[in-house]
Structure formats: structure tokens, C-alpha cells
VEXVEX-794581 format. One record per residue (C-alpha): residue number from 0; residue in one letter; x, y, z. Coordinates in Angstrom, 3 decimals, always signed. Layout:
REM residues N
n;res;c1;c2;c3
NUM;A;X;Y;Z;
...
//
This chain:
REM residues 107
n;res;c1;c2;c3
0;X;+94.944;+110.314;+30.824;
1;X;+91.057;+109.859;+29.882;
2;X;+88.727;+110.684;+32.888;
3;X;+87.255;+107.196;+33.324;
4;X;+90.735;+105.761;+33.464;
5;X;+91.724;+108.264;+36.052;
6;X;+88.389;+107.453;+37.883;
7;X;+89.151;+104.012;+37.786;
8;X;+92.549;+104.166;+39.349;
9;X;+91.399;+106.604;+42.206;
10;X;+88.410;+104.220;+42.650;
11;X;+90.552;+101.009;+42.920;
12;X;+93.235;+102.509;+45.347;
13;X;+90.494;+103.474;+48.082;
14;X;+89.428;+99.900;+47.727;
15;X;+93.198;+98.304;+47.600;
16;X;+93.345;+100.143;+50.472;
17;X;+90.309;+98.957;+52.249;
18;X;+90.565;+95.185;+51.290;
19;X;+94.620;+95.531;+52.617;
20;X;+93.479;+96.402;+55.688;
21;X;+92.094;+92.851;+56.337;
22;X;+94.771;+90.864;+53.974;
23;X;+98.377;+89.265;+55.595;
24;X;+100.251;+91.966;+52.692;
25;X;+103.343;+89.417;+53.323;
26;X;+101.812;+86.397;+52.212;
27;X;+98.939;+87.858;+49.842;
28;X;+98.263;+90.420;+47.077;
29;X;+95.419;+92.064;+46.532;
30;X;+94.267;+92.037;+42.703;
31;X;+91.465;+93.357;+40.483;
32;X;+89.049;+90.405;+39.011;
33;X;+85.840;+92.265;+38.218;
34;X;+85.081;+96.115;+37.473;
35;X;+81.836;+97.500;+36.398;
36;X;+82.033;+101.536;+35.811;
37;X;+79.393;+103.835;+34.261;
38;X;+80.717;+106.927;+33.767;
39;X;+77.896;+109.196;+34.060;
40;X;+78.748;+112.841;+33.451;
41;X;+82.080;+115.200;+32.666;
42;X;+84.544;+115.771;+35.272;
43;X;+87.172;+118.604;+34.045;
44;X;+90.351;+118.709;+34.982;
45;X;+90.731;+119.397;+38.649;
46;X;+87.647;+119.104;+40.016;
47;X;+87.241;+118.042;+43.711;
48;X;+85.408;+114.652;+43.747;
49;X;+83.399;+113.188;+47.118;
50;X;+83.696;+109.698;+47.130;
51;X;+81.106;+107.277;+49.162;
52;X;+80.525;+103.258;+48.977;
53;X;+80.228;+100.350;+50.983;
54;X;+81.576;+96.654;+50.874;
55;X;+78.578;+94.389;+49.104;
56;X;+79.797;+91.391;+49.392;
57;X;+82.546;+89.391;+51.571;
58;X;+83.653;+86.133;+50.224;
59;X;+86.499;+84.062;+51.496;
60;X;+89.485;+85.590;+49.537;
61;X;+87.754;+88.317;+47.735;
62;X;+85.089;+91.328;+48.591;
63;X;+82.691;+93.292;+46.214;
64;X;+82.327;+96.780;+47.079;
65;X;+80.372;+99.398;+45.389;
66;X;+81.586;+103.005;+44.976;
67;X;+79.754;+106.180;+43.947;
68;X;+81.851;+109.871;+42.978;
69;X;+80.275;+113.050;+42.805;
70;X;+81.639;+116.378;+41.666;
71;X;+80.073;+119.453;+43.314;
72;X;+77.381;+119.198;+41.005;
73;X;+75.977;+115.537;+40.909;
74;X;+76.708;+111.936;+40.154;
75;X;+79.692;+111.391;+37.732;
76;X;+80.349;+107.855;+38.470;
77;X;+79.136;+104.348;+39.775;
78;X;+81.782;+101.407;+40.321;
79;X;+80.621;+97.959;+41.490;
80;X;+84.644;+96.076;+41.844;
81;X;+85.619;+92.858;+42.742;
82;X;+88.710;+92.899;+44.248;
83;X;+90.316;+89.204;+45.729;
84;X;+93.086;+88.841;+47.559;
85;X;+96.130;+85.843;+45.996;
86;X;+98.823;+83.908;+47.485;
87;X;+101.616;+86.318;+46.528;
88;X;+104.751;+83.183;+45.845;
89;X;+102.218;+81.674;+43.818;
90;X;+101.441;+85.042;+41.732;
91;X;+105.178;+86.293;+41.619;
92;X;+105.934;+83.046;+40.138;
93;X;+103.468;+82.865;+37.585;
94;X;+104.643;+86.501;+36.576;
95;X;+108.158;+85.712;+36.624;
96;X;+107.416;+81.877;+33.905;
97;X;+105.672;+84.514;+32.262;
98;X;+108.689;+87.591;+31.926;
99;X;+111.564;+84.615;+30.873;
100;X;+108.511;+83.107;+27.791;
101;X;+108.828;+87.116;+26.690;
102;X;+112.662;+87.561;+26.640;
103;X;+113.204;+84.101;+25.409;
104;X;+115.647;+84.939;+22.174;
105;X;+113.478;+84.437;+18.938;
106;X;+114.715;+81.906;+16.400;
//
């Protein structure tokens, strides 16, 4: 997997995580609407990364938070995300009209 995808992922999870904490998880989902990454220098393959950032903005149903990851030598990446948090029926259903349009039988 590429190194800004991998970033990405990591990046996300923490702040999943962090916008979960103040989300009702039975009756919401938390999903991605917004991400901004510059990747700004090599990480190989197992390096340790230190990972600070801090919420930017709280809206109603969604938070901005911005994320910076260092290797042991410097600054390897800056993430602004916008993460919001969705009625999950309303989301499994539009997922589920959307997964019986692709195994419709063609013609």
C-alpha cells in the first residue's frame, strides 16, 4: 500500500475515534466528507510516527480537525479532515437501493 494511503487511514482512525467518542454509534455513523493531505517527506517502511492535532472546528453533525505526523526526523505529513457524523437507517438504506441497482440481472 502507497505511504500516503497508509497515512491517510492511520490519520482517519485516530479521528473516527475521536469524533465516536461524542456520536450515539447506535443511531449514527461517522463518515469522511472532506480530506486535505500534503504529504511532505518519505516515510520507509516501519518507521515509528508521532502523531499531534487538534479539533478546528465543531459544527452540529460534523467536526474539522487538523492532524500533523512526524517521523524521528521531521514533518512528513499535514491533514486538515472533515469528518460528520449520519443517521445510520438512513445511510444503510441508501447503501443497500444502491447494492440491489448493482446485482440487478443485465438484459
Amino acid at each position: 500500500m502507497p505511504a500516503t494511503v497508509y497515512l491517510t487511514a492511520v490519520i482517519e482512525g485516530i479521528c473516527i475515534r475521536e469524533m465516536q467518542a461524542h456520536t450515539d454509534q447506535l443511531q449514527n455513523v461517522v463518515v469522511g466528507r472532506c480530506i486535505h493531505l500534503e504529504h511532505r517527506a518519505p516515510v520507509p517502511a516501519g518507521a515509528m510516527l508521532r502523531v499531534s492535532g487538534w479539533t478546528e472546528r465543531i459544527g452540529t453533525h460534523s467536526a474539522t480537525f487538523f492532524v500533523r505526523a512526524y517521523d524521528q526526523q521531521e514533518l512528513v505529513c499535514e491533514v486538515r479532515m472533515t469528518l460528520a457524523s449520519a443517521d445510520r437507517k438512513s445511510l444503510e438504506l441508501k447503501i443497500a437501493g444502491k447494492i440491489s441497482e448493482i446485482e440487478k440481472p443485465a438484459i
